[in-house]
ZADOSE-812092 format. One record per atom (N, C-alpha, C): residue in one letter; atom name; residue number from 1; z, y, x. Coordinates in pm, 1 decimal. Each point is the difference from the previous one (the first is absolute). Example, Ala and Ser with C-alpha at 12.3 -4.5 7.8 and 13.67 -1.06 7.14 Angstrom:
<r aa="A" at="N" i="1" z="780.0" y="-569.0" x="1319.0"/>
<r aa="A" at="CA" i="1" z="0.0" y="119.0" x="-89.0"/>
<r aa="A" at="C" i="1" z="0.0" y="120.0" x="90.0"/>
<r aa="S" at="N" i="2" z="-72.0" y="105.0" x="-35.0"/>
<r aa="S" at="CA" i="2" z="6.0" y="119.0" x="82.0"/>
<r aa="S" at="C" i="2" z="73.0" y="109.0" x="-77.0"/>
//
This chain:
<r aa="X" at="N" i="1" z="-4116.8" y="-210.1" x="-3022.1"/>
<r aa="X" at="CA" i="1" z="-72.5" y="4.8" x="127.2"/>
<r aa="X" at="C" i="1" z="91.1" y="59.8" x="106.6"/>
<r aa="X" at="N" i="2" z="25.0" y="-71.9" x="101.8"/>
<r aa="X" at="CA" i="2" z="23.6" y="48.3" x="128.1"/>
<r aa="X" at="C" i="2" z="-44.2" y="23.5" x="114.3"/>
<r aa="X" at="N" i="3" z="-4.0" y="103.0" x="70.3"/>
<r aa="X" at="CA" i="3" z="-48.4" y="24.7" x="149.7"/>
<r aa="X" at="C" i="3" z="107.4" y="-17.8" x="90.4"/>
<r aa="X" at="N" i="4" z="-42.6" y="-56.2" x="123.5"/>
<r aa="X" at="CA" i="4" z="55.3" y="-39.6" x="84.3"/>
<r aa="X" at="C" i="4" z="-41.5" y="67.6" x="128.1"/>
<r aa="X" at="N" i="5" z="32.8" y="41.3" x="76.6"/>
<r aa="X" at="CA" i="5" z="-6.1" y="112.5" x="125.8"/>
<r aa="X" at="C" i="5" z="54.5" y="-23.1" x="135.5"/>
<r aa="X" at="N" i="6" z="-30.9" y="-95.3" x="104.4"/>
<r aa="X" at="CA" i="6" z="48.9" y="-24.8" x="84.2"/>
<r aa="X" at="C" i="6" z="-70.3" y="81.9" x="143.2"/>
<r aa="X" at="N" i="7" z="111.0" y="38.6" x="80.7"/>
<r aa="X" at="CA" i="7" z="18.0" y="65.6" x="119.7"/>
<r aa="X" at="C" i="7" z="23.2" y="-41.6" x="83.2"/>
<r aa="X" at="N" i="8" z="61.1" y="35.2" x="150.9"/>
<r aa="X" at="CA" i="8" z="31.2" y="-26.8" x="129.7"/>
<r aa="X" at="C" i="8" z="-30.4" y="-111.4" x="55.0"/>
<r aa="X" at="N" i="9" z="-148.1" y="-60.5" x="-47.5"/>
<r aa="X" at="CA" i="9" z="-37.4" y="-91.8" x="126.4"/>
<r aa="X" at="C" i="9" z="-2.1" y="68.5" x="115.5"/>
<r aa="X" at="N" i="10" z="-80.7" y="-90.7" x="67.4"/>
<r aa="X" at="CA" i="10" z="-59.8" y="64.4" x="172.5"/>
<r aa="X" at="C" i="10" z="52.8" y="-132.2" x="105.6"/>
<r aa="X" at="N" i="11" z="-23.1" y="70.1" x="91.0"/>
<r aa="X" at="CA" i="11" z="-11.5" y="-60.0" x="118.1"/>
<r aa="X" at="C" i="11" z="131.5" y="-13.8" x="92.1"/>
<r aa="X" at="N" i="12" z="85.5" y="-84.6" x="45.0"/>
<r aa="X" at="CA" i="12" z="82.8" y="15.1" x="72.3"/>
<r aa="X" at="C" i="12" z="37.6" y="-124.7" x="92.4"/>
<r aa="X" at="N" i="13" z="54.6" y="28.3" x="104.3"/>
<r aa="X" at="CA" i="13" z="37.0" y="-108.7" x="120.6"/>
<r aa="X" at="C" i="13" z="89.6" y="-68.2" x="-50.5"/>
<r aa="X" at="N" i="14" z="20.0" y="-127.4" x="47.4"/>
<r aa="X" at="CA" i="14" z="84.5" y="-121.8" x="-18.3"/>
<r aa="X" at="C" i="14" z="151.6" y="101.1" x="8.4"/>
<r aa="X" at="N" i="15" z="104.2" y="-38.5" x="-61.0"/>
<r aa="X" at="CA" i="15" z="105.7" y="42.8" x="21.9"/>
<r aa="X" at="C" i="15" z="47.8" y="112.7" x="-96.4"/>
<r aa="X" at="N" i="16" z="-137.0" y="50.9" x="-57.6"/>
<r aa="X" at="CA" i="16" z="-20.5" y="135.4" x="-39.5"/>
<r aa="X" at="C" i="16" z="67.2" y="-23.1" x="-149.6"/>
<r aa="X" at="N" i="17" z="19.0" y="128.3" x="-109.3"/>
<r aa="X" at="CA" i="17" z="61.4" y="-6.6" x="-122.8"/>
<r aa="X" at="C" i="17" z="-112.9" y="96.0" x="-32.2"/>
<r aa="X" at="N" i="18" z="1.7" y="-26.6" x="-170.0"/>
<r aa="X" at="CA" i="18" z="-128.5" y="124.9" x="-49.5"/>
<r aa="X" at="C" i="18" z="84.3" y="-74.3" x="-188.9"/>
<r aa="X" at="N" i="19" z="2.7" y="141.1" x="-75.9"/>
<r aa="X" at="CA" i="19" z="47.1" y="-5.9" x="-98.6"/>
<r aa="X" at="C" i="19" z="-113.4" y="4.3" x="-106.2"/>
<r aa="X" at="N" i="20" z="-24.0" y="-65.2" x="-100.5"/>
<r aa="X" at="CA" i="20" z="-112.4" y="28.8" x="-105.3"/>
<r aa="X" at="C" i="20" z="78.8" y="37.3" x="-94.7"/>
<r aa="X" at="N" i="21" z="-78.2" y="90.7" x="-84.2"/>
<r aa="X" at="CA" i="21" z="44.4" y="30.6" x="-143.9"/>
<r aa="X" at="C" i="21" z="-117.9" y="-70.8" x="-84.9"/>
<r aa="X" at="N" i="22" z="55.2" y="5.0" x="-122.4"/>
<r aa="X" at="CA" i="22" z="-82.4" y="-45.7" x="-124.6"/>
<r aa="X" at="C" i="22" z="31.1" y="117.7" x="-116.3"/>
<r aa="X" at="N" i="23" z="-87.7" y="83.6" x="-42.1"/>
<r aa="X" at="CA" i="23" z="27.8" y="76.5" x="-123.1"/>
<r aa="X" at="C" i="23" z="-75.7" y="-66.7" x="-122.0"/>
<r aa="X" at="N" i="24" z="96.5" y="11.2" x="-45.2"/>
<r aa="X" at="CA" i="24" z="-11.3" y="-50.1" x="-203.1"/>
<r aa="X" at="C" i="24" z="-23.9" y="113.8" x="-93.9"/>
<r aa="X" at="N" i="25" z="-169.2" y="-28.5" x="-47.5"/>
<r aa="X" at="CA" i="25" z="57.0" y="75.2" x="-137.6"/>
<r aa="X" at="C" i="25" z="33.9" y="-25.9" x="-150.4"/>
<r aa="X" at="N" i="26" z="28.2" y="115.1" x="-69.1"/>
<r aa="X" at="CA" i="26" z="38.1" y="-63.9" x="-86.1"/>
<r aa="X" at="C" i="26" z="123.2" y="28.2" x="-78.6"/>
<r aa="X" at="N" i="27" z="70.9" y="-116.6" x="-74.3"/>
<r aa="X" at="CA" i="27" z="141.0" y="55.6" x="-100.3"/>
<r aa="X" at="C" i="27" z="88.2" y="-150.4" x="48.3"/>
<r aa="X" at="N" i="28" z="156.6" y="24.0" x="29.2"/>
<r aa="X" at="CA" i="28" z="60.3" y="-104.1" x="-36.0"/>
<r aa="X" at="C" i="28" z="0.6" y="-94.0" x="168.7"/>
<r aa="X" at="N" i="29" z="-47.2" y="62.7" x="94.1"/>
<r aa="X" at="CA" i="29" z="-2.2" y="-58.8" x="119.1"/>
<r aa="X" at="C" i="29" z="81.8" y="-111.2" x="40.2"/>
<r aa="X" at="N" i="30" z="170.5" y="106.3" x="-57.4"/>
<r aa="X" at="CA" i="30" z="107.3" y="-66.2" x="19.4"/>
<r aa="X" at="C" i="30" z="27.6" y="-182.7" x="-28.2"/>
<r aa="X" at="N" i="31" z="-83.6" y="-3.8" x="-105.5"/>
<r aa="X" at="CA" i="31" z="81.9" y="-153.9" x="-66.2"/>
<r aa="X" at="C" i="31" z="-89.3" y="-83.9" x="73.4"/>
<r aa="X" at="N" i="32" z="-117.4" y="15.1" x="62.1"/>
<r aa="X" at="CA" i="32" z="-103.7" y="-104.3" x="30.9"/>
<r aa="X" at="C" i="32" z="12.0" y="-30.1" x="157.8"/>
<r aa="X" at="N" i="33" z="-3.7" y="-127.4" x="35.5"/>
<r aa="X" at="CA" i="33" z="-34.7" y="-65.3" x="116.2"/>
<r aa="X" at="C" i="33" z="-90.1" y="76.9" x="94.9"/>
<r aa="X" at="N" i="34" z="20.2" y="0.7" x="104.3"/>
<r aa="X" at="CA" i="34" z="-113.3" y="62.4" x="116.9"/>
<r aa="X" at="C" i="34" z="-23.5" y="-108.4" x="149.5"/>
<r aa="X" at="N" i="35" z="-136.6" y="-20.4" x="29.6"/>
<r aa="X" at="CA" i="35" z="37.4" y="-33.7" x="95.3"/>
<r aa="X" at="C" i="35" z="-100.7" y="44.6" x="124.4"/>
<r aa="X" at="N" i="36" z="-31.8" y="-83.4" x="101.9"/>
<r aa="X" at="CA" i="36" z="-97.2" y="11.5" x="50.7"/>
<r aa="X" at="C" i="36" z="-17.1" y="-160.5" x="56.9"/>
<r aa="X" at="N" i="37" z="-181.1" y="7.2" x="47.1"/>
<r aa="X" at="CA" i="37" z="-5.4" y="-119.4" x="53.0"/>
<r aa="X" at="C" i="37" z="-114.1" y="34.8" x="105.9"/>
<r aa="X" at="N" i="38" z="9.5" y="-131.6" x="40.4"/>
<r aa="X" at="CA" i="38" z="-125.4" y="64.6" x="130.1"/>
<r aa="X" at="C" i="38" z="-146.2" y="-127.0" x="58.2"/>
<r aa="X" at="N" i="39" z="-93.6" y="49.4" x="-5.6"/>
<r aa="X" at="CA" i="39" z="-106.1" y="-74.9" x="77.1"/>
<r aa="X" at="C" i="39" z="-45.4" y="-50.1" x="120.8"/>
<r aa="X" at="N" i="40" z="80.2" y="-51.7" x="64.6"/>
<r aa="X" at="CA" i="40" z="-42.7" y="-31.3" x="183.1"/>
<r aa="X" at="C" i="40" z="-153.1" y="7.8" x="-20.1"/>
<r aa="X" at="N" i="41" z="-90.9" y="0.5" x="97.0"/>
<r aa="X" at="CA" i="41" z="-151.4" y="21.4" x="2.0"/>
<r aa="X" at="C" i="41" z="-13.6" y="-237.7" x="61.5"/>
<r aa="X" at="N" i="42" z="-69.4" y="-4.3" x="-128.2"/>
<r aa="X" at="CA" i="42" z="-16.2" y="-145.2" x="9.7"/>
<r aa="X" at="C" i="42" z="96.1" y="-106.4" x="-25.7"/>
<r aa="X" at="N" i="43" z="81.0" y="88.7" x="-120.2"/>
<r aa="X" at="CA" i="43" z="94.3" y="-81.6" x="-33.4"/>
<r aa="X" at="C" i="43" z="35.3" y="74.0" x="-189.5"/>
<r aa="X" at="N" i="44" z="92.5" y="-65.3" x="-49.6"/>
<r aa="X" at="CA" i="44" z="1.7" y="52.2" x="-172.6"/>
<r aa="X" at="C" i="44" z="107.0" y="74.6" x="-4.7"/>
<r aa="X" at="N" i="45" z="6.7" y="40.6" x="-76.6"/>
<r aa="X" at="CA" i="45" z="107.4" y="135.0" x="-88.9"/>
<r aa="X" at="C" i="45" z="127.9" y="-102.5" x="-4.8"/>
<r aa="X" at="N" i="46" z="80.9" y="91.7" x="43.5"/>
<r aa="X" at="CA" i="46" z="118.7" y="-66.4" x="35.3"/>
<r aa="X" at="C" i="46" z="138.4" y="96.4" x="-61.0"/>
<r aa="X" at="N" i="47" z="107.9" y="6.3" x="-85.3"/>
<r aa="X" at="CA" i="47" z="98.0" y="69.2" x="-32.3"/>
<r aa="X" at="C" i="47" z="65.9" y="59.4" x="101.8"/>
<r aa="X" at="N" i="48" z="-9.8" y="70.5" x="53.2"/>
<r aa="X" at="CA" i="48" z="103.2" y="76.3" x="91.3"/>
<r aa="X" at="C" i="48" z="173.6" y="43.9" x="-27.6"/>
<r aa="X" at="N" i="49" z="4.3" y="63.2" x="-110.3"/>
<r aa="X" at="CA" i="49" z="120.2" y="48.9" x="-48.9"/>
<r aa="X" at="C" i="49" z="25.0" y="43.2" x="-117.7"/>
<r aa="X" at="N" i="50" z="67.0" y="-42.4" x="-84.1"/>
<r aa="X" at="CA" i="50" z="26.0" y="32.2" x="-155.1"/>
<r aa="X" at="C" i="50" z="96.7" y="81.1" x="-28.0"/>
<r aa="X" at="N" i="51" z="39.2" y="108.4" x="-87.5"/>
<r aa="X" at="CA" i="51" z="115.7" y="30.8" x="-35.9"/>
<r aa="X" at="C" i="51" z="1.5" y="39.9" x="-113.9"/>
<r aa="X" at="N" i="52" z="86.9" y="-32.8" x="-92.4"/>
<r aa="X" at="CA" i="52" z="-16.4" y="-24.7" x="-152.9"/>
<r aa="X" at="C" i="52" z="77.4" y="171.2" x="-65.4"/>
<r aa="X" at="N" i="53" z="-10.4" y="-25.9" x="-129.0"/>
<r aa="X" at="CA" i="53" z="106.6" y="141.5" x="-41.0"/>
<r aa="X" at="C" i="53" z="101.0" y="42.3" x="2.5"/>
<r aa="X" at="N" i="54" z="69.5" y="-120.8" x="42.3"/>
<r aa="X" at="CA" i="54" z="175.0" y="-2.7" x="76.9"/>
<r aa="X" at="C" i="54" z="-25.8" y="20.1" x="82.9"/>
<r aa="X" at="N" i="55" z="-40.7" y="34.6" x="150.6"/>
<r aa="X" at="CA" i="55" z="-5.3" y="-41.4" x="111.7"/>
<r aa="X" at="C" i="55" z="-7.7" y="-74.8" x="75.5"/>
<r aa="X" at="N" i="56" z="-2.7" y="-143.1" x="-85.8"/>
<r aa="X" at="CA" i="56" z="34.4" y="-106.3" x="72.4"/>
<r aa="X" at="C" i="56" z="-149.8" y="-35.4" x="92.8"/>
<r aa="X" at="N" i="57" z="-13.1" y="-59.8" x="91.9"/>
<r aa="X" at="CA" i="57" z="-100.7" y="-14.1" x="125.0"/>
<r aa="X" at="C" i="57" z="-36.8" y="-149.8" x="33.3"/>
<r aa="X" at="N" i="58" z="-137.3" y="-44.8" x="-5.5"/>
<r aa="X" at="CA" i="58" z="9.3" y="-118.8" x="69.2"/>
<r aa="X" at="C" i="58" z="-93.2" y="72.9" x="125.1"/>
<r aa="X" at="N" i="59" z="-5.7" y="-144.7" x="80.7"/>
<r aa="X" at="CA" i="59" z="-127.7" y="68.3" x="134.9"/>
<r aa="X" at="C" i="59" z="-102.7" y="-150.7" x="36.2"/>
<r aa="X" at="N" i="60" z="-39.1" y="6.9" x="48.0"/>
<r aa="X" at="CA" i="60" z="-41.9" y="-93.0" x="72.7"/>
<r aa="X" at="C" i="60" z="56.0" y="-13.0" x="136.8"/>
<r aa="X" at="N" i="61" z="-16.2" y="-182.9" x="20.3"/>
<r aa="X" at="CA" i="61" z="109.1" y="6.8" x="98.4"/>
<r aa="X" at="C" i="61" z="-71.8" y="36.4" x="162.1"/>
<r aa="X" at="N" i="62" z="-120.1" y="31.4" x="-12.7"/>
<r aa="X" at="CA" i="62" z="-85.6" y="32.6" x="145.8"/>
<r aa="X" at="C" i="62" z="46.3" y="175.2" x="24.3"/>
<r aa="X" at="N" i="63" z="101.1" y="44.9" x="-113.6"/>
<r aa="X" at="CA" i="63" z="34.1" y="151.0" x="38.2"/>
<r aa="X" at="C" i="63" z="134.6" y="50.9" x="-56.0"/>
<r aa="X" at="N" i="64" z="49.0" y="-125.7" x="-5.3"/>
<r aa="X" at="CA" i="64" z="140.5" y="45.1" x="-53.9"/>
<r aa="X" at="C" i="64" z="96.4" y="41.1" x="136.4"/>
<r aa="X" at="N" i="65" z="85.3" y="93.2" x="-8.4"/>
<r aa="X" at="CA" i="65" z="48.3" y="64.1" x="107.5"/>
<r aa="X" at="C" i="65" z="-49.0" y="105.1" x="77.6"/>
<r aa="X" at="N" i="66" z="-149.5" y="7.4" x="-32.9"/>
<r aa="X" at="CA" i="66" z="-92.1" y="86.5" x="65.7"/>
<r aa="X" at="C" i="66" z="-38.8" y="145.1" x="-123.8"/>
<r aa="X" at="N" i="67" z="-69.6" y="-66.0" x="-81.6"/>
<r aa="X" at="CA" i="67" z="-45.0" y="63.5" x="-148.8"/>
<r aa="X" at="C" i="67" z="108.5" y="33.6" x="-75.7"/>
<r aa="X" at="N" i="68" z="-25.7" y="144.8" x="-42.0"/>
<r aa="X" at="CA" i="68" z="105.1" y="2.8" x="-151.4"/>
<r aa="X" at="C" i="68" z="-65.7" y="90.9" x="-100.1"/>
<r aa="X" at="N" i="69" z="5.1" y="-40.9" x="-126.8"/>
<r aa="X" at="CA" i="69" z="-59.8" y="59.8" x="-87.4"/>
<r aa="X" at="C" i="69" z="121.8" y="52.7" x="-91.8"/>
<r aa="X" at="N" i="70" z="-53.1" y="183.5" x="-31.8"/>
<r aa="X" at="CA" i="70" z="133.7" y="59.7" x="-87.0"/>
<r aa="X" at="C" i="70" z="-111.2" y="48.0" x="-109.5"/>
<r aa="X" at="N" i="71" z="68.5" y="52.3" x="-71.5"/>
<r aa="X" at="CA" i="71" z="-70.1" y="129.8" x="-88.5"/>
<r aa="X" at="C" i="71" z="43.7" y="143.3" x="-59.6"/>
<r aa="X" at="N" i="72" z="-56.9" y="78.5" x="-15.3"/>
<r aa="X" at="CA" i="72" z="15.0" y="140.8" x="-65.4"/>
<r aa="X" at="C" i="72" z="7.9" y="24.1" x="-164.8"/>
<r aa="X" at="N" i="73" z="48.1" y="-87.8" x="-78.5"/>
<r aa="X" at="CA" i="73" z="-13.3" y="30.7" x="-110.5"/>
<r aa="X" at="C" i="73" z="-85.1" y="122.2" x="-81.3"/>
<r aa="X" at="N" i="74" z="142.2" y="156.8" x="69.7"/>
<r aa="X" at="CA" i="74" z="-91.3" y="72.0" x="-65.1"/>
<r aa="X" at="C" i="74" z="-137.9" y="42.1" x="50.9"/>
<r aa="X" at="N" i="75" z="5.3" y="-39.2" x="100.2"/>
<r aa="X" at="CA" i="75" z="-193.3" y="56.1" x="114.9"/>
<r aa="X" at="C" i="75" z="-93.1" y="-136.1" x="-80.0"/>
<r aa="X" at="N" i="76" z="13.3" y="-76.4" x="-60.3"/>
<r aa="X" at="CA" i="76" z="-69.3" y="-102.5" x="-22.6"/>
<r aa="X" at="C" i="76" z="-52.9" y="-61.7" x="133.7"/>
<r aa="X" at="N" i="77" z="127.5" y="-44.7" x="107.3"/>
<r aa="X" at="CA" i="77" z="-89.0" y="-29.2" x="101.6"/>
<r aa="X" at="C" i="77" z="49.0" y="-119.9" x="58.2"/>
<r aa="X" at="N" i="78" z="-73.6" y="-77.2" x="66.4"/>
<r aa="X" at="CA" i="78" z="77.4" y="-114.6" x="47.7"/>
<r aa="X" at="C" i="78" z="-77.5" y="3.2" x="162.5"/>
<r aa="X" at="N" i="79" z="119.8" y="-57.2" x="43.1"/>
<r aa="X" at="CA" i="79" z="-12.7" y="26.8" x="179.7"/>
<r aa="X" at="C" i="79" z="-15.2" y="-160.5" x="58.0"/>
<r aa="X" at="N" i="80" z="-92.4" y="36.2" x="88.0"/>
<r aa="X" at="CA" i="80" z="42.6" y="-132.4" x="120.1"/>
<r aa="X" at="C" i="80" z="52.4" y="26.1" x="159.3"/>
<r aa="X" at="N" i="81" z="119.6" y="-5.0" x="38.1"/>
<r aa="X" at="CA" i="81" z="12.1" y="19.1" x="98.9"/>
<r aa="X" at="C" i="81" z="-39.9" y="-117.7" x="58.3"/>
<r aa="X" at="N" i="82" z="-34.2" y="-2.0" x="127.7"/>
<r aa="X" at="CA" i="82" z="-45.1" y="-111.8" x="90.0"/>
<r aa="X" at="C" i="82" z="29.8" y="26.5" x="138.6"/>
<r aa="X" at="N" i="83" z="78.7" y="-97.7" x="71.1"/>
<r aa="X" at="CA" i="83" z="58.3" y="9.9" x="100.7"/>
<r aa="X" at="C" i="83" z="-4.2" y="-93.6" x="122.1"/>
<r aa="X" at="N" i="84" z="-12.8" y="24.1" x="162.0"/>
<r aa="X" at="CA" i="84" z="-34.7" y="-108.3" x="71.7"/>
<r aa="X" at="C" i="84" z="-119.0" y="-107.0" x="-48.8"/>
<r aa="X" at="N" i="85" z="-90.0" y="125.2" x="-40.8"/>
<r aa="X" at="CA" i="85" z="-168.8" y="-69.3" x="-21.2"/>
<r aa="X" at="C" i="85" z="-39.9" y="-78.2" x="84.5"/>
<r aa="X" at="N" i="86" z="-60.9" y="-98.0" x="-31.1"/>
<r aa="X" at="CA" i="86" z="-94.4" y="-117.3" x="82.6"/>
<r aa="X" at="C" i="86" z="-134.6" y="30.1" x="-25.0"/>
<r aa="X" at="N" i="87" z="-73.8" y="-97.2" x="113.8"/>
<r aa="X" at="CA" i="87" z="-161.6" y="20.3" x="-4.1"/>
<r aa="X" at="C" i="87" z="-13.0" y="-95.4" x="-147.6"/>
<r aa="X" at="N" i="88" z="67.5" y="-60.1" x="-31.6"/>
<r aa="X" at="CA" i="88" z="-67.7" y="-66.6" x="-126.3"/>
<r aa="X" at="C" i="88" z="117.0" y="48.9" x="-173.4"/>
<r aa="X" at="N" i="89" z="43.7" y="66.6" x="52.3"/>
<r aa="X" at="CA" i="89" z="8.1" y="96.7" x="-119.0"/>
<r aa="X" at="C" i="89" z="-102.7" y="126.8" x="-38.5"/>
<r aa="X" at="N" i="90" z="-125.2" y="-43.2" x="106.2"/>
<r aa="X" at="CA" i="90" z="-106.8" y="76.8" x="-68.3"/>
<r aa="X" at="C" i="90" z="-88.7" y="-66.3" x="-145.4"/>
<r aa="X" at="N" i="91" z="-8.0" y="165.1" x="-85.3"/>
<r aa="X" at="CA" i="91" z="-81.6" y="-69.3" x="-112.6"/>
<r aa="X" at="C" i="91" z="-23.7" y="116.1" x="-104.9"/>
<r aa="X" at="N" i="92" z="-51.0" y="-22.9" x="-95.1"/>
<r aa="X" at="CA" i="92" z="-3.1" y="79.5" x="-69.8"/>
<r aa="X" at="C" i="92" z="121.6" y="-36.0" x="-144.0"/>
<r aa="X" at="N" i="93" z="55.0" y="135.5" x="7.2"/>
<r aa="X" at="CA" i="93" z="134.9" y="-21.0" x="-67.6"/>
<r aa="X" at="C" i="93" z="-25.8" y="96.1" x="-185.4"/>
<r aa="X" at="N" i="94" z="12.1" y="-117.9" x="-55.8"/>
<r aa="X" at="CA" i="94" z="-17.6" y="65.1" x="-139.2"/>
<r aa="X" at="C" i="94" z="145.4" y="37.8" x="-69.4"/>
<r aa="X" at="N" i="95" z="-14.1" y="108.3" x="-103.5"/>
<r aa="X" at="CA" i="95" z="129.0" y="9.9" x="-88.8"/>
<r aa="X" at="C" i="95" z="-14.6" y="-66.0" x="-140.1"/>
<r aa="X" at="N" i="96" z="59.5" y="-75.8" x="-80.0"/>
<r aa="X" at="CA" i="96" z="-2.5" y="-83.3" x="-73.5"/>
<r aa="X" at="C" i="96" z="103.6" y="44.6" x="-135.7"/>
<r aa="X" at="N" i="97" z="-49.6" y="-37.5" x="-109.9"/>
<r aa="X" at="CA" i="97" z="133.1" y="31.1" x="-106.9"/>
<r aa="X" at="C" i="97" z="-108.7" y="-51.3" x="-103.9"/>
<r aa="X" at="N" i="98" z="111.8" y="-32.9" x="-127.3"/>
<r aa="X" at="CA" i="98" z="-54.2" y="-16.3" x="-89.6"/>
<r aa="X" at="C" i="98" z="60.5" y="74.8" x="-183.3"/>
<r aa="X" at="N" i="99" z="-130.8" y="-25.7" x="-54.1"/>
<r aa="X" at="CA" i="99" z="65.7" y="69.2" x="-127.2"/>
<r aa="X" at="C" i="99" z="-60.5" y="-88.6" x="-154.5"/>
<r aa="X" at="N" i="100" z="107.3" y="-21.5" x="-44.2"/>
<r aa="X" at="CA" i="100" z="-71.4" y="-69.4" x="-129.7"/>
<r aa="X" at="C" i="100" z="-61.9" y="-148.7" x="-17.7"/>
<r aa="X" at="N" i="101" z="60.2" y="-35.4" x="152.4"/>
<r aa="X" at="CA" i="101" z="-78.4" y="-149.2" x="51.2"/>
<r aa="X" at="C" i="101" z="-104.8" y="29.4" x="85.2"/>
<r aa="X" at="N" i="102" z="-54.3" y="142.7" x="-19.3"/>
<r aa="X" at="CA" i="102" z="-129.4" y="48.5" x="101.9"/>
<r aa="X" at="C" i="102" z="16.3" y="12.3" x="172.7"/>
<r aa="X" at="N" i="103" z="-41.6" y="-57.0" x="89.8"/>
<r aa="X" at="CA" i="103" z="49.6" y="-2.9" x="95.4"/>
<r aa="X" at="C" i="103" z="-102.4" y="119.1" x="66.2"/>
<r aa="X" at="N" i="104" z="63.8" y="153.6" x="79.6"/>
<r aa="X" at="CA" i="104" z="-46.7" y="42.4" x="56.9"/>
<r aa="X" at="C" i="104" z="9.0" y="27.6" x="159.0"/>
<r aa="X" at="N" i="105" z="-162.7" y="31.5" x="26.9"/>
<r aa="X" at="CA" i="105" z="11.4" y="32.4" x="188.3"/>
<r aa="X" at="C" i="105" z="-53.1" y="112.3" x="45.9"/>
<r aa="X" at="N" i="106" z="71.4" y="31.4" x="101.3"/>
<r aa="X" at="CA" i="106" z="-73.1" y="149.4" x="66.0"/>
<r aa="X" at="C" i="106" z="-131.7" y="-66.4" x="122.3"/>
<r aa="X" at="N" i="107" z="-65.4" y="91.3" x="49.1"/>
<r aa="X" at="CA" i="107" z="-100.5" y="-26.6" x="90.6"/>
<r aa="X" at="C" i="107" z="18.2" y="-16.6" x="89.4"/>
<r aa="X" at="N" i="108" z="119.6" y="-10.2" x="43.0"/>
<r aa="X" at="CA" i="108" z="51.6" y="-52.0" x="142.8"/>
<r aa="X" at="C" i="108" z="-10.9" y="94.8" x="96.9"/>
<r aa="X" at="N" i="109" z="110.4" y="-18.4" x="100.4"/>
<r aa="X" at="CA" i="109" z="-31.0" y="95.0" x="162.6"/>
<r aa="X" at="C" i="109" z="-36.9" y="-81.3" x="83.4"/>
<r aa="X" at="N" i="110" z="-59.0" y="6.3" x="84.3"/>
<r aa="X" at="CA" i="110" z="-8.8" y="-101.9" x="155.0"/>
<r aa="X" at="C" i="110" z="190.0" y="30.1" x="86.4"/>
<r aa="X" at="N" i="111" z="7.4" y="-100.1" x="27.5"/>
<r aa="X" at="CA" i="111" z="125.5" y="-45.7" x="109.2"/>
<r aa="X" at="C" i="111" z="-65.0" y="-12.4" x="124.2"/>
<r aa="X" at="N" i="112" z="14.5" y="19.0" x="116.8"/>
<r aa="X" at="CA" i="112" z="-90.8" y="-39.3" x="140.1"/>
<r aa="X" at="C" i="112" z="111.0" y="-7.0" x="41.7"/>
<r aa="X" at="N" i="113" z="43.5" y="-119.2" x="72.6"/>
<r aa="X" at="CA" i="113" z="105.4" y="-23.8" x="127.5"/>
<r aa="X" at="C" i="113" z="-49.2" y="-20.5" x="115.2"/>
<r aa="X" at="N" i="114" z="-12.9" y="54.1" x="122.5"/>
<r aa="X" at="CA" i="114" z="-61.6" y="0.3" x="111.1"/>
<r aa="X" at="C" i="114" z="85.8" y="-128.6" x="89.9"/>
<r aa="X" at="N" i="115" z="-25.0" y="-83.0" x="45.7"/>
<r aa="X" at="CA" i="115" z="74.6" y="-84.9" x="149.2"/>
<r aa="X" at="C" i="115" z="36.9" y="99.7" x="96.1"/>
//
């Protein structure tokens, strides 16, 4: 069983940056995939950013250059930075990982991008 713990939504103006964390609990953080994904309001769950146990990163391409996702190994934590926000990079942004084939999610933060 894993818990998933996501932070730093909120509210911010077009242009604006706002960093999320994701805390993991648990054993073994290190070897497993993390990601996050996100919900536009009237639209489906969409992959945002992956980064595997190497480091290696994919993104989606509506935030590549903008978004970067790292992690904390030993904090069990995985980050979303987000950068030069848009009004439609609002949504609710989940943290994602899986274990055993079990795919888990946190409860999401709200994103608000203002025009």
């Amino acid at each position: 069983q894993v818990q998933l713990v996501e932070s730093g939504g909120g509210l911010v103006q077009a242009g604006g940056s706002l960093r999320l964390s994701c805390a993991a609990s648990g054993s073994s953080f290190s070897i497993y995939a993390m990601a996050w994904y996100r919900l536009p309001p009237g639209k489906q769950r969409e992959l945002v950013a992956r980064i595997n146990s190497d480091h290696t990163t994919n993104y989606a391409d509506s935030v590549k250059g903008r978004f970067t996702i790292s992690r904390d190994n030993p904090k069990n934590t995985v980050y979303l930075q987000m950068n030069s926000l848009k009004p439609e990079d609002t949504a609710v942004y989940y943290c994602w990982t899986v274990r055993l084939g079990s795919p888990y999610w946190g409860e999401g933060t709200l994103v608000t991008v203002s025009s």
